[in-house]
N, C-alpha and C positions, 0 to 999 in steps of 0.2 A: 641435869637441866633438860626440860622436855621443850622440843624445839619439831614443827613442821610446817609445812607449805601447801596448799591449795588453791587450786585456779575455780574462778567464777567467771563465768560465761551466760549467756543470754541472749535471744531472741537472734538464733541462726537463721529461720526462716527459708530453710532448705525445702528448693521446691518451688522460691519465687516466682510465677510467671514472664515479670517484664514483659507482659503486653505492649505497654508503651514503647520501648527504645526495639521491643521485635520489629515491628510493625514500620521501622525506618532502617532498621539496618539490622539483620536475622543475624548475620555473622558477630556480630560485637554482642546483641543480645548473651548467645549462646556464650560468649569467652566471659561476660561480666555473670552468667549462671553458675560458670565451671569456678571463679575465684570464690564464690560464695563456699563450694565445697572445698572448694584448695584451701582456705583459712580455715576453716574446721581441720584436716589434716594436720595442716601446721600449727593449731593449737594439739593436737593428739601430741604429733614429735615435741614438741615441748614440753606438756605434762611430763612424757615418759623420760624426758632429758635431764629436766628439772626433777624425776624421781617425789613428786608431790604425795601427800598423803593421800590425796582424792580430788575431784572433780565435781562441783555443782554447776549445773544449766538449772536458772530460775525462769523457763515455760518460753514457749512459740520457736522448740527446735524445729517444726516443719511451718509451713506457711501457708498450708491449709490439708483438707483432702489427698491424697496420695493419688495422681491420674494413672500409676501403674507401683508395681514394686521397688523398683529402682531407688527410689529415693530412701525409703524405710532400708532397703540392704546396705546403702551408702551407709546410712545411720549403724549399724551394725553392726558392720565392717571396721567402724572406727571405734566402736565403741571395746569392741571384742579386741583391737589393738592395745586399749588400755586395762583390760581384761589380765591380757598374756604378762602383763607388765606389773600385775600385783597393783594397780591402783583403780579402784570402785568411782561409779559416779552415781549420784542422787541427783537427781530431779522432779519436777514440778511438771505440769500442762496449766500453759499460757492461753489465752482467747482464741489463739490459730491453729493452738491442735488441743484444743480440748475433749475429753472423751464424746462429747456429741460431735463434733467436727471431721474427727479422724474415725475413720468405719474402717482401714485395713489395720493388720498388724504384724509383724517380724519377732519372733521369740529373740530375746535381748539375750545376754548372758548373765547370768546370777548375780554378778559383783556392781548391776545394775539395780537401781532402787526406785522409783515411781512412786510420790505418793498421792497417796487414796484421794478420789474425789467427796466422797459424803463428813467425813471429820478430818481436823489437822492430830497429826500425830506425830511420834517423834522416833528418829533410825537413829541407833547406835553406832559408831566407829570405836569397835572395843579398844585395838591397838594404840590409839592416839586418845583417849578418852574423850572424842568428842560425840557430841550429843545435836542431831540435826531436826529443827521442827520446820514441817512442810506443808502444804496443800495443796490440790491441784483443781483447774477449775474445771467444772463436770458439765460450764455451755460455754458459749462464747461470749455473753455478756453476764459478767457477776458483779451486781450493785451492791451488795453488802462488803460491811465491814470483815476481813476474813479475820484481819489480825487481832484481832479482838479473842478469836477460840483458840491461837495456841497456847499450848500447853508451858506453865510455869518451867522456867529454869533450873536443870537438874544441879543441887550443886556437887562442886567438887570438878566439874567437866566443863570442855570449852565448848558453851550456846551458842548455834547458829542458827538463824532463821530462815528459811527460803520464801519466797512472795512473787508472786508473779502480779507488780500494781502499778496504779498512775501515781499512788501515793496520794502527795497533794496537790496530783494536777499538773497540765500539760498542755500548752496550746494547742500542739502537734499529736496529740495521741487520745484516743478517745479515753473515758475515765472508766475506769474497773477494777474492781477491791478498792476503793477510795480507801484510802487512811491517813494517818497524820505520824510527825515523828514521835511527838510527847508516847500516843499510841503503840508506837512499837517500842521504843526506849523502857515503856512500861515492864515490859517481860522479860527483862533483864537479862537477854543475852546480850555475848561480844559482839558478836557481826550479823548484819543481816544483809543476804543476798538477793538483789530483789532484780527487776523484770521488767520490762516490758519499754520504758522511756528507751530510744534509742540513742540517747547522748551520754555519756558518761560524765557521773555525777558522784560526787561526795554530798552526800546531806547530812550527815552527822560524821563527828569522830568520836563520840561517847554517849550513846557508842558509837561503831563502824557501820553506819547503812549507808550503802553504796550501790548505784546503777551502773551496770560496767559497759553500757551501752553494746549497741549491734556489732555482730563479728565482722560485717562485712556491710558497705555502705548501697543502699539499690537504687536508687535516684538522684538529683541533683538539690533534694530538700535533706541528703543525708551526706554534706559535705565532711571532709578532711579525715583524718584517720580513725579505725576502728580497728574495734579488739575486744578484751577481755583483760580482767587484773587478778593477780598474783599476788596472793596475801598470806605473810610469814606470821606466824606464830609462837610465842616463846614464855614458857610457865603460865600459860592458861589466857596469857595475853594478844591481845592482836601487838606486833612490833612492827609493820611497815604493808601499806598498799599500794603496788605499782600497777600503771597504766599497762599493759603489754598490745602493740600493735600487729594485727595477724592479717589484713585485710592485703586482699593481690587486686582490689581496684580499688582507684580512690575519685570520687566524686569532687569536682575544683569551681569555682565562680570568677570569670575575670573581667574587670571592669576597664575599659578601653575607652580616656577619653580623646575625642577626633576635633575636638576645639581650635580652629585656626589650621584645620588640615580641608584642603580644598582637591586634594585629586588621591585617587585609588592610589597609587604604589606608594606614596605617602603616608595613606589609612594602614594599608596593610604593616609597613614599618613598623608603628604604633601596637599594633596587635601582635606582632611578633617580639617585641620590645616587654611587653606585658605577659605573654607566656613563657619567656626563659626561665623565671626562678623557677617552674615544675619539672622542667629537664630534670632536676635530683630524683623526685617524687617518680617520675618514668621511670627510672633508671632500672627501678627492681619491682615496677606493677603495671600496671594498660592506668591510664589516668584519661577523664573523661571530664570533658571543661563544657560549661555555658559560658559563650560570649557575651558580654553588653558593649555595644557600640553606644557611646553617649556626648552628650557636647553638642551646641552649634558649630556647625558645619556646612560650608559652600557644597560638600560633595553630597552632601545628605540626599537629595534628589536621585544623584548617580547611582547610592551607595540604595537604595532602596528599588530602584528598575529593574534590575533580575535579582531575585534573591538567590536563587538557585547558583549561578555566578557567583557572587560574593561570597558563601558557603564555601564554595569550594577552593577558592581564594585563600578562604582563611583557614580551612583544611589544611592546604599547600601551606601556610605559616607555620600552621601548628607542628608539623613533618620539619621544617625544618627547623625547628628547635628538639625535639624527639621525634624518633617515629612509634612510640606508642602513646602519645598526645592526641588524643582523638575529640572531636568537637561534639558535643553532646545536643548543642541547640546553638544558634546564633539569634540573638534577641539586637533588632536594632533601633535602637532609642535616641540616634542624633535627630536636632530641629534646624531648619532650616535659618538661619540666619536672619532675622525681623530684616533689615532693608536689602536683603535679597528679594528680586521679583523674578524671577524665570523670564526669560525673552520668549515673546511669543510673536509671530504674523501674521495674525489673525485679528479678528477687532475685542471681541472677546476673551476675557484677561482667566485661563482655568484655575488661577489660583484665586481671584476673585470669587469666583461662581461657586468653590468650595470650600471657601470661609463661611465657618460655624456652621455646615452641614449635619458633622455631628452630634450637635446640639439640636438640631431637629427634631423637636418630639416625636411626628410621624416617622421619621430615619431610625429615630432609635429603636421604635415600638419595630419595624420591618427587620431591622439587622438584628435586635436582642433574636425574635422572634425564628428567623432562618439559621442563625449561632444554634440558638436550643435543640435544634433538627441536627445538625450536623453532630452536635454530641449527643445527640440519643442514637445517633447510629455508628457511634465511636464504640470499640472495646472497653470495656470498665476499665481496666487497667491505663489505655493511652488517653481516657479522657481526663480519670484523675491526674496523670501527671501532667498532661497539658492544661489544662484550668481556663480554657476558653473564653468560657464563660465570669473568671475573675480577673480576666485582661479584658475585658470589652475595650475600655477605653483607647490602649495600647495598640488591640488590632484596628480599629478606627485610626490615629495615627497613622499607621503603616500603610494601611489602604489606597488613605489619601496620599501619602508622601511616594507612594507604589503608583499610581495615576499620573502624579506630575511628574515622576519621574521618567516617565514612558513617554507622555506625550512632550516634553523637552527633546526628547533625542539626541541628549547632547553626552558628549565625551569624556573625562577627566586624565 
């Protein structure tokens, strides 16, 4: 009875920037850079634990350009680990390191396999008799069909495919190698190990096409666990594919309603109430939360007059439920309670005179217009994860509810 194991993996992305969270905190940047390699590691110790026949990464192991060698030797280092260990990997290049993309290079060690950019073709695993068809993309953006040129199903051997693609699409990931399942189902292999979506996905079970989503989560748009899956083998059969979680950070969203909470140590309660179940999830990674404050709320005024304060309030929560619970962004979207009116002693009512301001064609055309300046001179990276420009409304909100809350000067 022929019986083995192989890990699939995908879009490591070694090398990420993180422009964005640099750019607020260098220290956390660099520790959520270093888990991005520590979970490659600890998918190496694994392979080698689990004793697997081999290793497929289906494209975007780097995340662009190499800014020195370091990263390519990383790569190398680990690969050469599984080298010593009697087990070979195959892979692809994804849009992020595709042969135009990536200009350096690190000699791999043999039992490394790369396939060609100009046709798909097929590597051998004589020991296990399996038979692996691949291609890799040769730019960054490839519109065609790839799946379409590989090559038929040897029989007698267990067919796998490799694909670095959006498949059938992705609201979150731009499209490349479009294909479809019927399309790949066609070519009659077992499994096909594909690329690129970073969520983990079963799309078929007959056959096996499966995205095994990113090793390691980089933003607050790539929440909850990541990893790569472990798929067993037996008489020419796929017999079982496990999720495997490898990631040392984990991206969290916590929604904090403040509804009928009228003073800060109250709010904060609430918010520290709402991040205990991730204590677990700390326990053995750095975990990285966006807040939403949300609800009517008497303190909303309060809660919106320093933000810088409040932040660090809930910093201070987040510590005391773990201390590697770190606050990734605070987003605060309480409203002010309809027959609240702010006391003023003045004749002039501010919350008056700022009713429907936003809604001011001329307001919007000046605010859209000074927003688009402020992110043309944002880093690429902090402006896409910030998205300014797709909260208009939200930072209008906060503006105003940031003015009345200043000029109240009131206490909770």
């Amino acid at each position: 009875m022929s019986r083995f194991q192989f890990v699939h993996a995908a879009d490591l992305h070694l090398g990420s920037p993180l422009t964005g969270l640099a750019g607020r905190d260098a220290d956390l940047a660099r520790r959520l850079a270093a888990a991005g390699r520590g979970a490659f590691e600890d998918l190496v110790s694994f392979a080698i634990e689990k004793a697997v026949a081999f290793v497929v990464i289906a494209g975007d192991i780097y995340d662009g350009d190499w800014a020195d060698a370091s990263i390519g030797l990383f790569f190398a280092r680990q690969v050469a680990r599984l080298d010593r260990a009697g087990i070979p990997v195959v892979m692809v290049r994804g849009n992020h390191d595709a042969e135009s993309v990536i200009t350096k290079s690190i000699t791999l060690p043999q039992s490394v396999h790369v396939f060609s950019t100009t046709r798909a073709s097929t590597h051998k695993l004589e020991a296990h008799r399996v038979a692996i068809h691949g291609r890799s993309f040769p730019n960054r953006a490839v519109e065609e069909n790839l799946s379409l040129t590989y090559p038929p199903a040897l029989p007698g051997w267990f067919n796998l495919g490799v694909l670095h693609t959006s498949c059938t699409g992705h609201a979150a990931h731009a499209t490349y190698a479009p294909c479809s399942i019927p399309d790949l189902a066609r070519r009659g292999y077992a499994y096909w190990a594909l690329g690129h979506i970073h969520e983990y996905q079963e799309l078929s079970r007959d056959p096996w096409i499966v995205f095994p989503g990113n090793l390691q989560g980089r933003s607050v748009r790539e929440c909850g666990p990541r990893g790569a899956v472990l798929v067993s083998v037996e008489d020419g059969q796929v017999d079982a594919v496990e999720h495997v979680v490898f990631d040392r950070a984990r991206f969290e969203t916590a929604s904090v309603d403040l509804a009928e909470v009228a003073a800060m140590p109250a709010a904060l309660e609430r918010v520290e109430a709402a991040l205990r179940p991730l204590a677990g999830v700390a326990a053995s990674r750095l975990v990285l939360v966006r807040v939403h404050l949300t609800g009517e709320s008497a303190a909303h005024d309060r809660l919106c007059a320093d933000r810088d304060e409040l932040a660090a309030e809930v910093q201070a929560a987040a510590h005391r439920v773990h201390e590697e619970i770190w606050l990734e962004r605070l987003k605060v979207e309480t409203r002010r309670p309809r027959e609240a009116v702010p006391a003023s002693t003045v004749t002039l009512d501010p919350t008056a005179l700022m009713a429907g301001l936003d809604r001011d064609p001329e307001f919007r055309e000046r605010a859209k217009a000074a927003l688009g300046e402020i992110v043309r001179k944002m880093p690429a990276g902090a402006a896409e994860e910030a998205d300014l420009e797709g909260e208009f409304e939200a930072l209008c909100a906060e503006a105003q509810a940031l003015v009345l809350g200043r000029l109240s000067g009131r206490t909770c």
